[in-house]
C-alpha positions as CSV (number, residue, x, y, z in Angstrom):
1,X,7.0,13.0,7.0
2,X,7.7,9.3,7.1
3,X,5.4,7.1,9.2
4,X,6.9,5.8,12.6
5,X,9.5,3.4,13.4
6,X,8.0,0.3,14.0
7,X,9.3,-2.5,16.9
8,X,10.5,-5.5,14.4
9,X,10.5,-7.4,12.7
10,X,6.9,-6.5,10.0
11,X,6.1,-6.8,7.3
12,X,6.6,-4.6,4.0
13,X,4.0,-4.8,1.1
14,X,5.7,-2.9,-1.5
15,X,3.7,-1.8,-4.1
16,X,5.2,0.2,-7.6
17,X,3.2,1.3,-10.5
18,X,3.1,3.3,-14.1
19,X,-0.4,4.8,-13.9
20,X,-2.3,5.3,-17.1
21,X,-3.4,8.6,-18.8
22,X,-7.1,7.5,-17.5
23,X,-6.9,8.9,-13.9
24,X,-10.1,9.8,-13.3
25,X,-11.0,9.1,-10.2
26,X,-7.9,7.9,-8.4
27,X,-7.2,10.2,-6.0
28,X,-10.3,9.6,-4.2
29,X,-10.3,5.9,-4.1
30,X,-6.7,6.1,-2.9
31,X,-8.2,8.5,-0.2
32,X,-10.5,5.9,0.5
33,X,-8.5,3.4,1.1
34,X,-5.9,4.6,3.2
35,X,-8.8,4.8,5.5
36,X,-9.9,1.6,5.3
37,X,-6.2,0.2,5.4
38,X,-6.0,2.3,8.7
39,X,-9.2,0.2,10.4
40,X,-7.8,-3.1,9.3
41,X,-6.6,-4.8,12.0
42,X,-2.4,-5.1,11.8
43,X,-2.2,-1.7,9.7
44,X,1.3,0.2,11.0
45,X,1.2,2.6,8.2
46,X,2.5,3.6,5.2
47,X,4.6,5.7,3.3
48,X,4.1,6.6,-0.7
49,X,5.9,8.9,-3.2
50,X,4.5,9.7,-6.5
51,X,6.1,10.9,-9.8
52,X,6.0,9.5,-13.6
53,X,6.7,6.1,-11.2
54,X,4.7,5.9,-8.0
55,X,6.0,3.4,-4.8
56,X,3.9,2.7,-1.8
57,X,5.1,0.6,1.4
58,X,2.6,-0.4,3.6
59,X,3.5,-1.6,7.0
60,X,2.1,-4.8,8.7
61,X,2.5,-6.9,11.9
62,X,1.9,-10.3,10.2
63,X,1.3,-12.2,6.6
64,X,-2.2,-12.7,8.2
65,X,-3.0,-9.2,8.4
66,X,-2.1,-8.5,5.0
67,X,-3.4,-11.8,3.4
68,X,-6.6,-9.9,5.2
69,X,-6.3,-7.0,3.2
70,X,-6.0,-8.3,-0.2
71,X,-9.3,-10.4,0.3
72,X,-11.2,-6.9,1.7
73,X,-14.1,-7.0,-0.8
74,X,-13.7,-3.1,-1.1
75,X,-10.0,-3.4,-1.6
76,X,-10.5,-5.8,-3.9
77,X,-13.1,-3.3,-6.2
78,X,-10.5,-1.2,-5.9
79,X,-7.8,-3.5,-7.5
80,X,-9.7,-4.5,-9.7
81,X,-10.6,-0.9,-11.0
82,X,-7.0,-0.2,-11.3
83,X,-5.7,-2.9,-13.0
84,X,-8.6,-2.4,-15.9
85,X,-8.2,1.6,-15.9
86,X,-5.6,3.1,-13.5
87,X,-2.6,1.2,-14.0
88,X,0.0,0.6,-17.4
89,X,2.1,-1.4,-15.2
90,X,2.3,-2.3,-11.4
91,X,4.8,-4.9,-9.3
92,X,3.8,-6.0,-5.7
93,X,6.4,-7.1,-3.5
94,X,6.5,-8.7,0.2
95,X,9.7,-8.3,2.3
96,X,10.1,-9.0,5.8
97,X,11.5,-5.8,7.8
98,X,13.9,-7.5,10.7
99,X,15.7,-4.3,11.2
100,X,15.2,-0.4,11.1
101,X,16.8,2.0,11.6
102,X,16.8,6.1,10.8
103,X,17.5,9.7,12.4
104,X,14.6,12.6,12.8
């Protein structure tokens, strides 16, 4: 199911990685912080699909809220975790969303 439509415009923080064979572990720190994501204040949601490639686009009201998220001291443990262990390759992206649209 994908997350809700959001009034616009937002902010899109898109995030694409090749994860290592060293997962150990990454399933419950992702657990963890979708629920700290979901506390931060200017959190919409998220919506993430993972194969060989994963993507995740997280949903914000302002460059402030997520500018707030990348300096969350646990977020950041996280990050860091993942780019020593978890992650072969990873691209962040940052796109403004002025207009959505979608059935269902």
């Amino acid at each position: 199911m994908l997350v809700d439509n959001f009034a616009t415009p937002y902010y899109a923080v898109i995030f694409s990685s090749v994860k290592t064979p060293n997962i150990e572990g990454y399933a419950e720190m992702a657990e963890r912080m979708w629920q700290l994501a979901a506390e931060q204040e200017g959190f919409l949601g998220a919506d993430s699909a993972s194969d060989e490639k994963s993507i995740t686009v997280s949903y914000w009201q302002s460059l402030e809220a997520i500018k707030q998220w990348r300096h969350n001291v646990k977020h950041a443990a996280a990050q860091k975790l993942g780019r020593e262990q978890w992650y072969a390759q990873f691209r962040l992206r940052i796109a403004k969303v002025e207009k959505n649209y979608g059935m269902g």
